[in-house]
N, CA, C and O atoms as a Maestro MAE file, in Angstrom:
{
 s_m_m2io_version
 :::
 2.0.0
}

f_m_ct {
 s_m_title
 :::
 protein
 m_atom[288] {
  # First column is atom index #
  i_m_mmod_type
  r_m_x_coord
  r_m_y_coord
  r_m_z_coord
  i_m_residue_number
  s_m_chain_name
  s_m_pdb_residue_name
  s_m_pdb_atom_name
  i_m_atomic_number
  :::
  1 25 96.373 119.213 99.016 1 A "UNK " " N  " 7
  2 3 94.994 119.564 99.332 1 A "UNK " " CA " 6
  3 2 94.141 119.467 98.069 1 A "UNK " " C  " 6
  4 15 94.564 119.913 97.003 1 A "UNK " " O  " 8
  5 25 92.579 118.712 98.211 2 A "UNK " " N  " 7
  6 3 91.694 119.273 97.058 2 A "UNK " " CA " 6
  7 2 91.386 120.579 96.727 2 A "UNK " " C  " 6
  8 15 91.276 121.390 97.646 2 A "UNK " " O  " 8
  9 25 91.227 120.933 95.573 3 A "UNK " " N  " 7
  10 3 90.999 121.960 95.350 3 A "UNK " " CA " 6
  11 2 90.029 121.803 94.142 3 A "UNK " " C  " 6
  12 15 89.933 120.596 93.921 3 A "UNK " " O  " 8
  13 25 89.085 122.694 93.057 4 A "UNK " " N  " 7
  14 3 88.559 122.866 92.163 4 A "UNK " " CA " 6
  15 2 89.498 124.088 91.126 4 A "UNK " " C  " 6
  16 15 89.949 125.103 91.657 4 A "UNK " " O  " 8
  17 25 89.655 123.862 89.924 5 A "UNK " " N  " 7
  18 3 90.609 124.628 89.181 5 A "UNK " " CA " 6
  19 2 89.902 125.937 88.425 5 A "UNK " " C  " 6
  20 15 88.971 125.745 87.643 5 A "UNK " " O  " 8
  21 25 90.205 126.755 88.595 6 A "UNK " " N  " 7
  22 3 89.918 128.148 88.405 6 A "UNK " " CA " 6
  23 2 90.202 128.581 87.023 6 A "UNK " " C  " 6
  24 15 89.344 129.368 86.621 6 A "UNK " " O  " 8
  25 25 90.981 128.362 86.306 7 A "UNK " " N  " 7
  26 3 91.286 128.580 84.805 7 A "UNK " " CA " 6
  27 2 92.236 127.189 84.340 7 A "UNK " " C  " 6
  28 15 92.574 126.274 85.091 7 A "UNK " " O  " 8
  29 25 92.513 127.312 83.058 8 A "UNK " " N  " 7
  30 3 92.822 125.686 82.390 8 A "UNK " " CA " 6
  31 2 94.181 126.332 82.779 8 A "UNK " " C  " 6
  32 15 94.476 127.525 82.836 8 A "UNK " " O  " 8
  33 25 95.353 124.602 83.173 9 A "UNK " " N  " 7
  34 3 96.278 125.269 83.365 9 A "UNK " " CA " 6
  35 2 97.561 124.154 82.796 9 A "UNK " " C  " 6
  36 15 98.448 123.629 83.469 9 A "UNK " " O  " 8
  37 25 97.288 124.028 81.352 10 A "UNK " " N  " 7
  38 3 97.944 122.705 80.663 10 A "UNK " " CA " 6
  39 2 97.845 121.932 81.388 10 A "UNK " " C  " 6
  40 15 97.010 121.823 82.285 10 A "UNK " " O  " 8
  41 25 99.230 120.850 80.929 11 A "UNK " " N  " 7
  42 3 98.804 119.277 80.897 11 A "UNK " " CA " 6
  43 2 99.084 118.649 82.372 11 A "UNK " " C  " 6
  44 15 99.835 119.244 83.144 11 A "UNK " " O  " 8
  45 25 98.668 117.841 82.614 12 A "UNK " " N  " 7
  46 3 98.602 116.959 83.425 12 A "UNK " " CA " 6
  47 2 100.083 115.966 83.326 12 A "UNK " " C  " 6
  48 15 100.305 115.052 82.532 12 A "UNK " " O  " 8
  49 25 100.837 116.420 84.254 13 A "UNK " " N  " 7
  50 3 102.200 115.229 84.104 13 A "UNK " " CA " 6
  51 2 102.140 114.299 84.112 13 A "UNK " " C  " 6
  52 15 103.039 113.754 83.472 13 A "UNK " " O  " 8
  53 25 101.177 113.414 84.746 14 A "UNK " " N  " 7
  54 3 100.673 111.883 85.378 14 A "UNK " " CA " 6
  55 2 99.877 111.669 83.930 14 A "UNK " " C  " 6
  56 15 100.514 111.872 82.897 14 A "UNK " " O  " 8
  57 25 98.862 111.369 83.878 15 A "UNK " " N  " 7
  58 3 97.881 111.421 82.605 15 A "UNK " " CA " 6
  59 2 98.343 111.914 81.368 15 A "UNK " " C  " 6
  60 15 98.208 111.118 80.438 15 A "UNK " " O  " 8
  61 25 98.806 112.907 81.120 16 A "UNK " " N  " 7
  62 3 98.745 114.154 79.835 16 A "UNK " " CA " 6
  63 2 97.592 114.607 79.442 16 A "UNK " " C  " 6
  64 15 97.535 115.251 78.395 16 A "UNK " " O  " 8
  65 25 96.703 114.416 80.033 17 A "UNK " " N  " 7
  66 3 95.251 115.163 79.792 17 A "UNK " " CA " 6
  67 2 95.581 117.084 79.976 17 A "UNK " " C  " 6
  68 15 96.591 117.635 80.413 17 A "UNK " " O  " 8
  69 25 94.484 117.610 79.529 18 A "UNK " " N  " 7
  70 3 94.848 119.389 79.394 18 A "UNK " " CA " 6
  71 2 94.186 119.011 81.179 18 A "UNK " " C  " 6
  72 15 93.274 118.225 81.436 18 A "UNK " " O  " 8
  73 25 94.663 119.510 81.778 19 A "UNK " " N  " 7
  74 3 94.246 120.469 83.319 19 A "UNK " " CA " 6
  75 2 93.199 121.485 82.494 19 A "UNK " " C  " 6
  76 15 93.497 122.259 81.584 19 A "UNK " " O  " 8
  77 25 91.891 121.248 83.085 20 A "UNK " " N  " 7
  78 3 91.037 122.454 82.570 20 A "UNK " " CA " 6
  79 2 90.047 123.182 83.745 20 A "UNK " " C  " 6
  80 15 90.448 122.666 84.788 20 A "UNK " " O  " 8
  81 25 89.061 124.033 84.060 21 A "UNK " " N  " 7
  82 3 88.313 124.934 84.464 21 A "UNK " " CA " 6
  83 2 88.206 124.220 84.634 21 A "UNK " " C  " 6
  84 15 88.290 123.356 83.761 21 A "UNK " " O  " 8
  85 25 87.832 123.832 86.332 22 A "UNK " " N  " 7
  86 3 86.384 123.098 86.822 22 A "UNK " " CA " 6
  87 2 86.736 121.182 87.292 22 A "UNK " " C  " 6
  88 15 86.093 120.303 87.867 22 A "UNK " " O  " 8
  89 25 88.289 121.297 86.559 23 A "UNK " " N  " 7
  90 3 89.198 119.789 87.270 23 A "UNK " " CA " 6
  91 2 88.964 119.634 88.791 23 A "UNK " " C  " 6
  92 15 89.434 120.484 89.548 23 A "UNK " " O  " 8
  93 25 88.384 118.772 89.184 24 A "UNK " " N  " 7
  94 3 88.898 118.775 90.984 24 A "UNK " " CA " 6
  95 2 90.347 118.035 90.818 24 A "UNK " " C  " 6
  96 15 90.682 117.041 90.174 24 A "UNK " " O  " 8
  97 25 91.186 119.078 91.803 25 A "UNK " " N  " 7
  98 3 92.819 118.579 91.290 25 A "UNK " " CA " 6
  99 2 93.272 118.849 92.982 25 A "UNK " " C  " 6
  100 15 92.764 119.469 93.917 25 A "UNK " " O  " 8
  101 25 94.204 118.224 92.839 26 A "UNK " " N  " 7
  102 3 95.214 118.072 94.071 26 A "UNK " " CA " 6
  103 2 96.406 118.808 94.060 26 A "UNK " " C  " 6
  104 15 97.217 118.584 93.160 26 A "UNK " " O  " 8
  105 25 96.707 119.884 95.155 27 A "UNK " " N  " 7
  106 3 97.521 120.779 95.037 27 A "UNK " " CA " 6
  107 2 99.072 120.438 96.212 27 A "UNK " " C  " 6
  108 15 98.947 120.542 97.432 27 A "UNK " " O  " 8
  109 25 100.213 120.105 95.653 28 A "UNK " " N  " 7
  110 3 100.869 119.376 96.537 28 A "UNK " " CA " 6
  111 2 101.873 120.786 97.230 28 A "UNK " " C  " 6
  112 15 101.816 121.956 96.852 28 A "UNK " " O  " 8
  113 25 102.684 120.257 98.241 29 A "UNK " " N  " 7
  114 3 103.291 121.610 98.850 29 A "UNK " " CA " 6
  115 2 104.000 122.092 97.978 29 A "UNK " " C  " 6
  116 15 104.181 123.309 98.013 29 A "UNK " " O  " 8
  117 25 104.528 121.419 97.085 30 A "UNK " " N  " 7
  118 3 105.294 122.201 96.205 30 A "UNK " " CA " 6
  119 2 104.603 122.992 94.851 30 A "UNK " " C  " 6
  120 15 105.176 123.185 93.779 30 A "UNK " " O  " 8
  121 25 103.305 123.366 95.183 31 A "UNK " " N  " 7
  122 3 102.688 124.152 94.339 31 A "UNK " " CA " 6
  123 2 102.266 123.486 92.980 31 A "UNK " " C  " 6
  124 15 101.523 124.096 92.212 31 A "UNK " " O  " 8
  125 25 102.812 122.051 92.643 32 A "UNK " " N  " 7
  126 3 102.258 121.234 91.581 32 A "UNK " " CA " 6
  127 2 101.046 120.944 91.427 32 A "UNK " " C  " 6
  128 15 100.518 120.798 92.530 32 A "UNK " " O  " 8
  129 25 100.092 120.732 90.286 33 A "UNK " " N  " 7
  130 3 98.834 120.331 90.177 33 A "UNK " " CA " 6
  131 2 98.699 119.350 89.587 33 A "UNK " " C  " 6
  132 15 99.350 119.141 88.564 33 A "UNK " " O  " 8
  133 25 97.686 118.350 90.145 34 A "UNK " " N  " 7
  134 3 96.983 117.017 88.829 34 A "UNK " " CA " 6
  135 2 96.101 116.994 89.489 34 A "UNK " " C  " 6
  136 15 95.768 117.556 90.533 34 A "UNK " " O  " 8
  137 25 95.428 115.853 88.423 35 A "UNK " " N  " 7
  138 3 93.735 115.405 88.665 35 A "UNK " " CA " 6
  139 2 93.843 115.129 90.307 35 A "UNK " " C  " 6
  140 15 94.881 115.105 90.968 35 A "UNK " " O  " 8
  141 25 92.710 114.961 90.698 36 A "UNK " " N  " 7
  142 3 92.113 114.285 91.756 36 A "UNK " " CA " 6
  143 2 90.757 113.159 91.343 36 A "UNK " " C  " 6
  144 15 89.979 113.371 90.412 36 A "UNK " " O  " 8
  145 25 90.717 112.323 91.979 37 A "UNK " " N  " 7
  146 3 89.929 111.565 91.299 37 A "UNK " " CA " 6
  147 2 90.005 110.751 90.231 37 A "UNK " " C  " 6
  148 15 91.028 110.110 89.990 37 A "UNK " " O  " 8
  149 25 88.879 110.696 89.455 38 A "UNK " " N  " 7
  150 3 89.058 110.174 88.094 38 A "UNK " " CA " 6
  151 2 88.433 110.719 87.397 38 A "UNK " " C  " 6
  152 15 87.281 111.119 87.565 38 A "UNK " " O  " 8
  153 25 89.264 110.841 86.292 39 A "UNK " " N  " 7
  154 3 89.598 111.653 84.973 39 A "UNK " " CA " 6
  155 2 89.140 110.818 83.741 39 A "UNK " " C  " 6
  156 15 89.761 109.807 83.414 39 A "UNK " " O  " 8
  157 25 88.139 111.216 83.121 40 A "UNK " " N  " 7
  158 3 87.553 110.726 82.045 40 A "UNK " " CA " 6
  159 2 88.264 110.799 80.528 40 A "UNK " " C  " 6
  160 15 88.081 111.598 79.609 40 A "UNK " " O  " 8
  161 25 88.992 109.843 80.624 41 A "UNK " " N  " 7
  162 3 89.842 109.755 79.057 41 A "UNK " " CA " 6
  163 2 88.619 108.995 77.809 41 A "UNK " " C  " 6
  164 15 88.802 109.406 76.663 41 A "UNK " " O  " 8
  165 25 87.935 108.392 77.911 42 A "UNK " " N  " 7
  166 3 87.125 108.274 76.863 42 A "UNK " " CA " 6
  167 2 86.072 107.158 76.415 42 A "UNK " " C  " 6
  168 15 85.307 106.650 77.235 42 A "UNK " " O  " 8
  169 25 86.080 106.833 75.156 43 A "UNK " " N  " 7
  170 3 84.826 105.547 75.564 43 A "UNK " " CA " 6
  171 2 84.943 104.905 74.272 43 A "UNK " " C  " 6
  172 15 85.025 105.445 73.168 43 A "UNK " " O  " 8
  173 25 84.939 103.840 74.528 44 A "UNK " " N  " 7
  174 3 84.971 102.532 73.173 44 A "UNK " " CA " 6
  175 2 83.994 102.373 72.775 44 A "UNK " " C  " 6
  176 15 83.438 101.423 73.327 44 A "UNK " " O  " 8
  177 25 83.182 103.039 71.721 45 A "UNK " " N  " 7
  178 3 81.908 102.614 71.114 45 A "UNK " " CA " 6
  179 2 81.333 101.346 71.016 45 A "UNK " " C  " 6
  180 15 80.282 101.027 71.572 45 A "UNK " " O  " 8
  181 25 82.095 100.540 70.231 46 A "UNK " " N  " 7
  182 3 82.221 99.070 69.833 46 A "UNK " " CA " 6
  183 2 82.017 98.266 70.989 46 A "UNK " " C  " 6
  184 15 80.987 97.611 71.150 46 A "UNK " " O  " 8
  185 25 83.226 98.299 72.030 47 A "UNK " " N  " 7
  186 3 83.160 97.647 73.081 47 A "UNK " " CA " 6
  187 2 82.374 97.904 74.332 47 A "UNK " " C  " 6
  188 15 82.237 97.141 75.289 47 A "UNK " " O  " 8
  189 25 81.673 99.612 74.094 48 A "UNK " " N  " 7
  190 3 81.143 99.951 75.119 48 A "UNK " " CA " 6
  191 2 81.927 99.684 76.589 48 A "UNK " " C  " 6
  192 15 81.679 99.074 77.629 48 A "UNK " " O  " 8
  193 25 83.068 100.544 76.027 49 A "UNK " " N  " 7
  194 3 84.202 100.426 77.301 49 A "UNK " " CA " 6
  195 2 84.434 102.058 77.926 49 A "UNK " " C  " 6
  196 15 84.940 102.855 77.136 49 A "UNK " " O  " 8
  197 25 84.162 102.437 78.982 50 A "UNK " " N  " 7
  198 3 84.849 103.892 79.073 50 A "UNK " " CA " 6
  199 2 85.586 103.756 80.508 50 A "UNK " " C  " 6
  200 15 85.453 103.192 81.594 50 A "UNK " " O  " 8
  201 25 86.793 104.989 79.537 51 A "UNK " " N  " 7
  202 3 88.356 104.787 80.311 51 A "UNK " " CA " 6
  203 2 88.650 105.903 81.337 51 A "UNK " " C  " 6
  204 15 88.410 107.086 81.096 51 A "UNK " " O  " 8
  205 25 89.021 105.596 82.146 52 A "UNK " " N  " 7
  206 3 88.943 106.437 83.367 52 A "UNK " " CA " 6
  207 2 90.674 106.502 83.822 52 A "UNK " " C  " 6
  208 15 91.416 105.640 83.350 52 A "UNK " " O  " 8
  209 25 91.304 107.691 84.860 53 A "UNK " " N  " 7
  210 3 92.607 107.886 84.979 53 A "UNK " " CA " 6
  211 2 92.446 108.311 86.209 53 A "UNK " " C  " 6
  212 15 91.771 109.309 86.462 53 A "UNK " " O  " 8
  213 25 93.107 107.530 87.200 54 A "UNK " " N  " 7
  214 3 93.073 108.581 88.991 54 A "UNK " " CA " 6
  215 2 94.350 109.351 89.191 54 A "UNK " " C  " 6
  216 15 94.601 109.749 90.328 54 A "UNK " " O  " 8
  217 25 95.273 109.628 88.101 55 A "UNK " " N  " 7
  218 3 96.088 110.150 88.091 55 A "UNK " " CA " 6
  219 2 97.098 110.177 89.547 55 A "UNK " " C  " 6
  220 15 97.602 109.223 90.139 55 A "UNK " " O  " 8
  221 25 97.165 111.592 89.840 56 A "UNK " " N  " 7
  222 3 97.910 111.748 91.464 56 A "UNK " " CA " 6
  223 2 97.526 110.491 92.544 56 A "UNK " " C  " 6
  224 15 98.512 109.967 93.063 56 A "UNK " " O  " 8
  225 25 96.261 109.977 92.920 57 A "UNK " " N  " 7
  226 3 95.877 109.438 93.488 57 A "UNK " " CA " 6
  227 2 96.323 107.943 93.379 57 A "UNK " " C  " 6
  228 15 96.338 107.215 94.372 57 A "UNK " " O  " 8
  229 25 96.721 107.472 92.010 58 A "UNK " " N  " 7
  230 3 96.763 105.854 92.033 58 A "UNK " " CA " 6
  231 2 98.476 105.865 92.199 58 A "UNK " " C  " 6
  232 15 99.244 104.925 92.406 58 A "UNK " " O  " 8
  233 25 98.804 107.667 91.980 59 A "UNK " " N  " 7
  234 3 100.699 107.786 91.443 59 A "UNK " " CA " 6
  235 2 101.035 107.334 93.136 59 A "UNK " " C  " 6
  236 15 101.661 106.321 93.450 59 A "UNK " " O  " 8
  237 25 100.384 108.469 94.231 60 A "UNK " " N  " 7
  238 3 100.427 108.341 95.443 60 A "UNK " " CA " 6
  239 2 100.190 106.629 95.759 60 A "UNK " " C  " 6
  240 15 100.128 106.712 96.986 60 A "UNK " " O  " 8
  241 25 100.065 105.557 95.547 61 A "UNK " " N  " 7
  242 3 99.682 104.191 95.775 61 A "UNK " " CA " 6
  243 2 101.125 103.926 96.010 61 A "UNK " " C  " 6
  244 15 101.459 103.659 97.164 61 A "UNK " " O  " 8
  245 25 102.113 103.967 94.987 62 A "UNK " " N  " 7
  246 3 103.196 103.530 95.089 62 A "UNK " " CA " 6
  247 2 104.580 104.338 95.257 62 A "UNK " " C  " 6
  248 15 105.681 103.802 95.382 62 A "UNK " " O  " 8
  249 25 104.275 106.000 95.233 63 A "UNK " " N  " 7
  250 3 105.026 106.768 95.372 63 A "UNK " " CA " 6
  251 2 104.575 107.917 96.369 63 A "UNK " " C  " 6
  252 15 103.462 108.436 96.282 63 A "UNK " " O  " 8
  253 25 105.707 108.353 97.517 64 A "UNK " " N  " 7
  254 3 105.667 109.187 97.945 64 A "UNK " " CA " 6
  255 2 105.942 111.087 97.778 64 A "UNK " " C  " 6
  256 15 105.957 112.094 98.486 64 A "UNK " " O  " 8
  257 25 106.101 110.726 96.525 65 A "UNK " " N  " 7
  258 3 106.811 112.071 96.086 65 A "UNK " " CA " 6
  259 2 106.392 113.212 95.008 65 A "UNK " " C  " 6
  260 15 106.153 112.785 93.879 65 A "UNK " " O  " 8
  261 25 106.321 114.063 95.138 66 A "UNK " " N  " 7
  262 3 105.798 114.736 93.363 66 A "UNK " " CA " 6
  263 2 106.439 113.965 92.596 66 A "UNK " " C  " 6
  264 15 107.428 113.321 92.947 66 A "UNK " " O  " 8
  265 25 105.742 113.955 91.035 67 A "UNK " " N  " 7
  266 3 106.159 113.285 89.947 67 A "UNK " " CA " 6
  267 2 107.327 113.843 89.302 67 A "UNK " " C  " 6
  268 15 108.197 113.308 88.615 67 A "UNK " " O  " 8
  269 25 107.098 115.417 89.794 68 A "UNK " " N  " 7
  270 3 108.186 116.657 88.722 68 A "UNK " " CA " 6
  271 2 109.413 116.993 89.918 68 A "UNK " " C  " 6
  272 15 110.475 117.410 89.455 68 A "UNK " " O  " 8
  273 25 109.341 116.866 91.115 69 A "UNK " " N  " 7
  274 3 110.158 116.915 92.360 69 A "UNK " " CA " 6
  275 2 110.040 115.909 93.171 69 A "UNK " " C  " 6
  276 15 109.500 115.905 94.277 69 A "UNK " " O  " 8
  277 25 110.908 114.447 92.226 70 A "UNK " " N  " 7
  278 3 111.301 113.938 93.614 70 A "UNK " " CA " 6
  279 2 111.866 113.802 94.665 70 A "UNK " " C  " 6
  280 15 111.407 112.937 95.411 70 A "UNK " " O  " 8
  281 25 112.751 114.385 95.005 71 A "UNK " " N  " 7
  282 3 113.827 115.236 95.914 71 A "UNK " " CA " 6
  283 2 113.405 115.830 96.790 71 A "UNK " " C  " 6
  284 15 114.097 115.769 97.806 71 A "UNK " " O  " 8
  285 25 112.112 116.681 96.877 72 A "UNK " " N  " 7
  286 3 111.477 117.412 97.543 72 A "UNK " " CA " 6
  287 2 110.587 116.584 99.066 72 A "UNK " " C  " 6
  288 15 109.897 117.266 99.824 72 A "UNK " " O  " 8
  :::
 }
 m_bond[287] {
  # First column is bond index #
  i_m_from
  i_m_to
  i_m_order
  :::
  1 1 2 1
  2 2 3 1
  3 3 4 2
  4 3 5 1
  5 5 6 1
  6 6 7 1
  7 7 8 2
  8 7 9 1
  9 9 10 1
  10 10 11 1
  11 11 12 2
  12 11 13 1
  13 13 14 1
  14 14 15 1
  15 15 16 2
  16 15 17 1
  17 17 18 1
  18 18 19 1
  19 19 20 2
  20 19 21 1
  21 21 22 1
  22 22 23 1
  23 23 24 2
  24 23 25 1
  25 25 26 1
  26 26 27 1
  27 27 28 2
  28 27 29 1
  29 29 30 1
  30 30 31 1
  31 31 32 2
  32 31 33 1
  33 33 34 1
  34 34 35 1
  35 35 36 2
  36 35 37 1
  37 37 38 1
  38 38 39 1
  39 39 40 2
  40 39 41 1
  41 41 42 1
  42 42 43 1
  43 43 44 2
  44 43 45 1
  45 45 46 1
  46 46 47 1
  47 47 48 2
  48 47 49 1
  49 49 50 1
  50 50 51 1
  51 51 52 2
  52 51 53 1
  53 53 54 1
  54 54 55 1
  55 55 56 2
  56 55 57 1
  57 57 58 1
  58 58 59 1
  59 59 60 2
  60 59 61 1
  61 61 62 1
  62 62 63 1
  63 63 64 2
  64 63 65 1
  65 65 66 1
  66 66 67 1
  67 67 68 2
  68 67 69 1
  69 69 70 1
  70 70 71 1
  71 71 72 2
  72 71 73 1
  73 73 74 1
  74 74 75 1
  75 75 76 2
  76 75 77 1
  77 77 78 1
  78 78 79 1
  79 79 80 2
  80 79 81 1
  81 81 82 1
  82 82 83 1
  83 83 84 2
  84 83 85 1
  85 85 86 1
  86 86 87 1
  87 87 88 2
  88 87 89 1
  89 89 90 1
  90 90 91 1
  91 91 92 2
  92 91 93 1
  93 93 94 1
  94 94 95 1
  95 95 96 2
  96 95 97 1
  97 97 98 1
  98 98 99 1
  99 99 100 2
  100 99 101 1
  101 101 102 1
  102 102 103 1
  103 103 104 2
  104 103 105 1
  105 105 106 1
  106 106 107 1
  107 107 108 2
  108 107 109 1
  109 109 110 1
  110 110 111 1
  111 111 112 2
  112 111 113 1
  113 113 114 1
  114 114 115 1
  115 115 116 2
  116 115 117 1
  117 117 118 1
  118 118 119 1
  119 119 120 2
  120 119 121 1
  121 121 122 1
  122 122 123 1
  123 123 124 2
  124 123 125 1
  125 125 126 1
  126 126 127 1
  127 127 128 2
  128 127 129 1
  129 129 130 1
  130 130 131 1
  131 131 132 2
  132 131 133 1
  133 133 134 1
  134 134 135 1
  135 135 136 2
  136 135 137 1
  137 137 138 1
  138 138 139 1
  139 139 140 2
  140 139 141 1
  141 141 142 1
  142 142 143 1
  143 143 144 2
  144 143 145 1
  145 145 146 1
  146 146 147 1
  147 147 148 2
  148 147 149 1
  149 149 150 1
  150 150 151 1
  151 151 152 2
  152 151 153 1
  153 153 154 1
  154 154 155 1
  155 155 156 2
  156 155 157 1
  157 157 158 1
  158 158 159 1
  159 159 160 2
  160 159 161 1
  161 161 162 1
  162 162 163 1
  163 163 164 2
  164 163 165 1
  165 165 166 1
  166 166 167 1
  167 167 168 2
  168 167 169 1
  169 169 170 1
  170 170 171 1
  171 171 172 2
  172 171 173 1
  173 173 174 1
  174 174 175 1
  175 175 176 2
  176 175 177 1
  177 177 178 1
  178 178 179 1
  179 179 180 2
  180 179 181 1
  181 181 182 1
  182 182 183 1
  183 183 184 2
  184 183 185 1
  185 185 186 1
  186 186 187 1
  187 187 188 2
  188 187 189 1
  189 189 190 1
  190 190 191 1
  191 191 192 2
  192 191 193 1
  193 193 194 1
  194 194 195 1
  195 195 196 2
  196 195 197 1
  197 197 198 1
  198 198 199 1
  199 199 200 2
  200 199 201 1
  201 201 202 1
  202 202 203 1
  203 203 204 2
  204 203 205 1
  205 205 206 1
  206 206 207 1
  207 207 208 2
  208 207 209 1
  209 209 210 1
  210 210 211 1
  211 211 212 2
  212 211 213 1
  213 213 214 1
  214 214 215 1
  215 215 216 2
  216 215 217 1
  217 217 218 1
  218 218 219 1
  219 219 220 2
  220 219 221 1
  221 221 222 1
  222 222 223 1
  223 223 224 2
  224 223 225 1
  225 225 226 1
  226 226 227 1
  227 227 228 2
  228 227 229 1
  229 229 230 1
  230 230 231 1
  231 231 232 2
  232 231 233 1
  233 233 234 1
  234 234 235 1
  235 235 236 2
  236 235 237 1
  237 237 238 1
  238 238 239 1
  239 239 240 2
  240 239 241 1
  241 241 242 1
  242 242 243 1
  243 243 244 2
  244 243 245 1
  245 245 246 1
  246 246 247 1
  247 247 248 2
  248 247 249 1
  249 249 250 1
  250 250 251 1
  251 251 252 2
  252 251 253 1
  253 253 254 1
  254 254 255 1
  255 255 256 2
  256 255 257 1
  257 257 258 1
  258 258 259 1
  259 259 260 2
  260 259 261 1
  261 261 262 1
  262 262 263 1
  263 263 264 2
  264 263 265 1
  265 265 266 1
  266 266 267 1
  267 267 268 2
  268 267 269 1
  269 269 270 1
  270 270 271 1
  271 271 272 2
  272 271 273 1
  273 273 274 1
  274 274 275 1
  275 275 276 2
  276 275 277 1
  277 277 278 1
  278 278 279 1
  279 279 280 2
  280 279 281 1
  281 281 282 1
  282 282 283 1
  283 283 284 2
  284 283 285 1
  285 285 286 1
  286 286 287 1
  287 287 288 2
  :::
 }
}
């Protein structure tokens, strides 16, 4: 389910970005969290490039499973 994140809650398994206040994140049955969406990793001055991460969402493309419980 989407959800919005309530306090920072470390890293992101998919990405490694910090999970912070205010992430819209995806909460799977097994109580795991990551981004939802896309996740703003940063921006190339020079190239005027900025880098974006859909984390859970692009993981879900090719996998059915939590990242930390695949078994589950």
């Amino acid at each position: 389910s989407e959800d919005v994140l309530s306090k920072d809650a470390g890293e992101c398994a998919i990405c490694l970005e910090e999970l912070q206040q205010g992430d819209t994140i995806a909460r799977l049955p097994c109580l795991c969290i990551y981004h939802k969406g896309q996740v703003f990793l940063g921006m190339h001055i020079k190239f005027q490039e900025v880098a974006f991460i859909c984390c859970i969402d692009e993981w879900f493309e090719v996998n059915r499973s939590c990242p930390e419980h695949p078994s589950d």
